[in-house]
N, C-alpha and C positions, 0 to 999 in steps of 0.2 A: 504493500500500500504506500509506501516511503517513497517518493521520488527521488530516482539515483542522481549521479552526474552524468547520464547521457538522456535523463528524459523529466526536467521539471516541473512538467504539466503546465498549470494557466499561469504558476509564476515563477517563484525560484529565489536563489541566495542572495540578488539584486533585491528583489520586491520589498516593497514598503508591507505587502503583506504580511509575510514571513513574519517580520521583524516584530508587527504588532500580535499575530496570532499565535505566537510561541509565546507571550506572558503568560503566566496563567491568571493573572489578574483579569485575562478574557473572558473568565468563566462568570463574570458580573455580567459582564456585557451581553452575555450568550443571555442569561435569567431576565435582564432588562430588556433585549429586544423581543421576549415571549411577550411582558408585560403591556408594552407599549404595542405589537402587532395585533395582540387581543381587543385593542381599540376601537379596531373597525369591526361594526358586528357581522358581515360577512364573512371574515376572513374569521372570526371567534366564532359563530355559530355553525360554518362549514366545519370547523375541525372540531368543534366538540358535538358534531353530530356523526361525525365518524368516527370518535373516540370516545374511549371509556377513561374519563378523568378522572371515576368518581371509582376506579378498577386497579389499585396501584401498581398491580403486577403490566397488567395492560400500560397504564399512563407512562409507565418507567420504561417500562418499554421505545413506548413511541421518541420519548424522552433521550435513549441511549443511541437510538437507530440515527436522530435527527444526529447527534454528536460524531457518529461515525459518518454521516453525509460530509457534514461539514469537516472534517479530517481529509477524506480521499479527497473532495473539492479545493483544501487548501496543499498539500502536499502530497496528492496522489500522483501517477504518472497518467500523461496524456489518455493510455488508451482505459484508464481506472474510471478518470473523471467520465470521461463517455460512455462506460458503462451503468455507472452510479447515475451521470445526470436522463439517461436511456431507462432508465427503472423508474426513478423521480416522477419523469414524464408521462409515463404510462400509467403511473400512480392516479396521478391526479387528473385526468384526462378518464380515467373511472370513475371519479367519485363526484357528488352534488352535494347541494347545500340547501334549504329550503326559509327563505327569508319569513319575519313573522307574518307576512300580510298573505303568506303560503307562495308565493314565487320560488321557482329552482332556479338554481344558479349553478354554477361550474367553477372547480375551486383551480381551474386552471386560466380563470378569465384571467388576461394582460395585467389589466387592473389591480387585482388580487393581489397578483405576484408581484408587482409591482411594488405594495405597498410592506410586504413581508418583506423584502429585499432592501428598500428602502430603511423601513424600522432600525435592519439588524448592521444595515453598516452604520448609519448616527448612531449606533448603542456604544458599537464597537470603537467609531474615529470618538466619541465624546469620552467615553471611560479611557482610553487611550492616554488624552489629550488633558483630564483631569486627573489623575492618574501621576502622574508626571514623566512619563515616555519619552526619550528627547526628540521630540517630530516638532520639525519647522511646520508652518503652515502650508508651506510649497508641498511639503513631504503626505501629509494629511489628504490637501487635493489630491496626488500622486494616487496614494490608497482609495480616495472614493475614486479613481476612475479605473485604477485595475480591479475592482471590482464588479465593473462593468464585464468581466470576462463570466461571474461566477453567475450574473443574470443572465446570459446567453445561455448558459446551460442547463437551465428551470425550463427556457424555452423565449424567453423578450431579448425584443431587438435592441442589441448595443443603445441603439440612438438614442429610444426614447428616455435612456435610464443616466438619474445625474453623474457628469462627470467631473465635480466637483466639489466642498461645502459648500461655497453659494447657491449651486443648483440645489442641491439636498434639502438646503433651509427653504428655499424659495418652494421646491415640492412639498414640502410639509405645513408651509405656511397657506399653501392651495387647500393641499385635503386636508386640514383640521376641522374644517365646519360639518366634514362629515363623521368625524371621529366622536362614538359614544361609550361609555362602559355597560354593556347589553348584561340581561342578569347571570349568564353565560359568561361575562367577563370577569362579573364580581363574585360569582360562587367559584370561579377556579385562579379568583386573586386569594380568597379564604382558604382556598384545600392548599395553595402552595405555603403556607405559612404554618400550615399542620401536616408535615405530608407523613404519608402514609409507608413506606419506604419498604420493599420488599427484602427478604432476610438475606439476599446475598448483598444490596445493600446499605444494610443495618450500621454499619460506621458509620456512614455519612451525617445519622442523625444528630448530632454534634455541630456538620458544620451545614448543612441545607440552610436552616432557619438564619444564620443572621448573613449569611450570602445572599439568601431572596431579600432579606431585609434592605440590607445596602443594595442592594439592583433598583428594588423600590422606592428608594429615597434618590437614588441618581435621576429615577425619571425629569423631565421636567415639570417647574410646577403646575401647568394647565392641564397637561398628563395626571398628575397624582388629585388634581380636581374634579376629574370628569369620572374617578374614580371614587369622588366624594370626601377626598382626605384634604383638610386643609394645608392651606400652605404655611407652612412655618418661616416667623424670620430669624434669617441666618443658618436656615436648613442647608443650603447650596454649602458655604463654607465649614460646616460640619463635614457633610459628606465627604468634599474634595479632601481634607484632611483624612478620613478613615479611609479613601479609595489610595491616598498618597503611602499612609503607613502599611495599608494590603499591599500596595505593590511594592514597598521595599521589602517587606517580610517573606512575599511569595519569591523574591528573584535569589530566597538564600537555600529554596527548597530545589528537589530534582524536578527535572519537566515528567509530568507522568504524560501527557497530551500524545495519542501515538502518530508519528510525523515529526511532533515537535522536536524531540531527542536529536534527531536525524538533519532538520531543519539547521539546529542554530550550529552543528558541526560544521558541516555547509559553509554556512554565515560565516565563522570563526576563521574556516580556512580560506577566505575570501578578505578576511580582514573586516569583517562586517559584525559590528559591535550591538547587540539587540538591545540590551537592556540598561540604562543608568546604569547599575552596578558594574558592567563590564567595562563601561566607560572608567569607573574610579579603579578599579582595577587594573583600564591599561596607564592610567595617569599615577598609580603608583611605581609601577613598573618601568616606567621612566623618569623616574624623579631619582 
């Protein structure tokens, strides 16, 4: 599943990708952009009408599979990714959705995907970027637009997907007038904060809770409103301090992320420094 050195899939040991998807401080990011795509209640009513949220064995499931998507999609090799995104598409190109006024919809509509795709990379460039990641702003753009590669693969055309922050913000500042918390959003905002955790993984129950915590406090705050939570002031600079100290504390732990391991070796032998820490590391190393 690893991309070698003769085949780095959609990116590789250059990409702005790599460099952010090997934190593991991503694993916020990955909880936040659930949070936030559940927003639209098509895109939350589609998937919990084809999932058992309320079925832990089931939810974890769905929960482990999407992780393992997004693995082969970030450092799989070429012909991994076409397979994965060849499965993806036949997925969802099966399945409907049924809006409440009884309308079917198709959970592969443009649109849809659209806004899943959108959600998870602002989760990703913002926790990044809050975080404290050394990514210039240039670098940031960089990453919203090679991720332009990973929407092609769902099935949307390059074009219409932002290839920047500005475009990102300016897309979400369109579709927020349609973004709701359906009750569909808010009973599987309640199950993530109690979860139900199946016994192979039963460790985790430790650190689930205050990871979905912090994902749902990074939201922004028209996000954590529509959810019906208020906004706190000085909540932003809370967060960015616990997202700052996560991420110094996760960059002293091993990558368990599979890819990731594989990734920053790559990186290293390129001369390509992922994380803050590596940074003060080579700056000890030459002093």
């Amino acid at each position: 599943m690893v991309a070698d050195e003769r085949d780095h899939g959609l990116f590789g040991p250059q990409s702005v990708t790599w460099r952010i998807m090997s934190e593991p401080v991503m694993w916020v990011a990955g909880v936040r952009a659930l949070y936030l795509q559940a927003l639209h209640p098509r895109v939350m009513r589609g998937t919990w009408q084809n999932s058992s949220f309320t079925q832990s064995e089931q939810a974890w499931g769905r929960f482990t599979r999407t992780i393992e998507y997004v693995c082969v999609r970030t450092y799989g090799s070429t012909a991994e990714v076409e397979r994965a995104g060849r499965r993806l598409r036949r997925l969802h190109a099966s399945l409907h959705g049924t809006d409440e006024d009884g309308r079917e919809f198709r959970l592969d509509e443009p649109e849809l995907l659209l806004w899943v795709h959108c959600a998870e990379v602002i989760s990703e460039a913002d926790i990044a970027r809050r975080s404290g990641l050394p990514l210039t702003a240039a670098e940031l753009d960089e990453f919203v637009s090679e991720q332009r590669r990973s929407a092609e693969v769902v099935g949307l055309e390059p074009g219409r997907v932002p290839a920047s922050m500005a475009e990102l913000e300016d897309y979400l500042a369109a579709i927020r007038p349609l973004l709701r918390a359906c009750p569909e959003a808010r009973r599987a905002l309640r199950l993530s904060f109690a979860p139900r955790l199946p016994f192979p993984l039963f460790p985790l129950r430790l650190v689930v809770p205050p990871v979905n915590a912090l994902a749902f406090a990074s939201l922004p705050g028209w996000a954590r409103q529509l959810y019906g939570v208020p906004v706190v002031p000085l909540n932003d600079g809370a967060v960015n301090a616990a997202l700052r100290f996560t991420f110094a504390s996760t960059t002293r732990l091993p990558v368990m992320v599979p890819g990731a391991v594989a990734a920053r070796q790559m990186m290293r032998a390129e001369g390509i420094r992922s994380s803050r820490r590596e940074h003060r590391l080579e700056g000890s190393r030459t002093r």
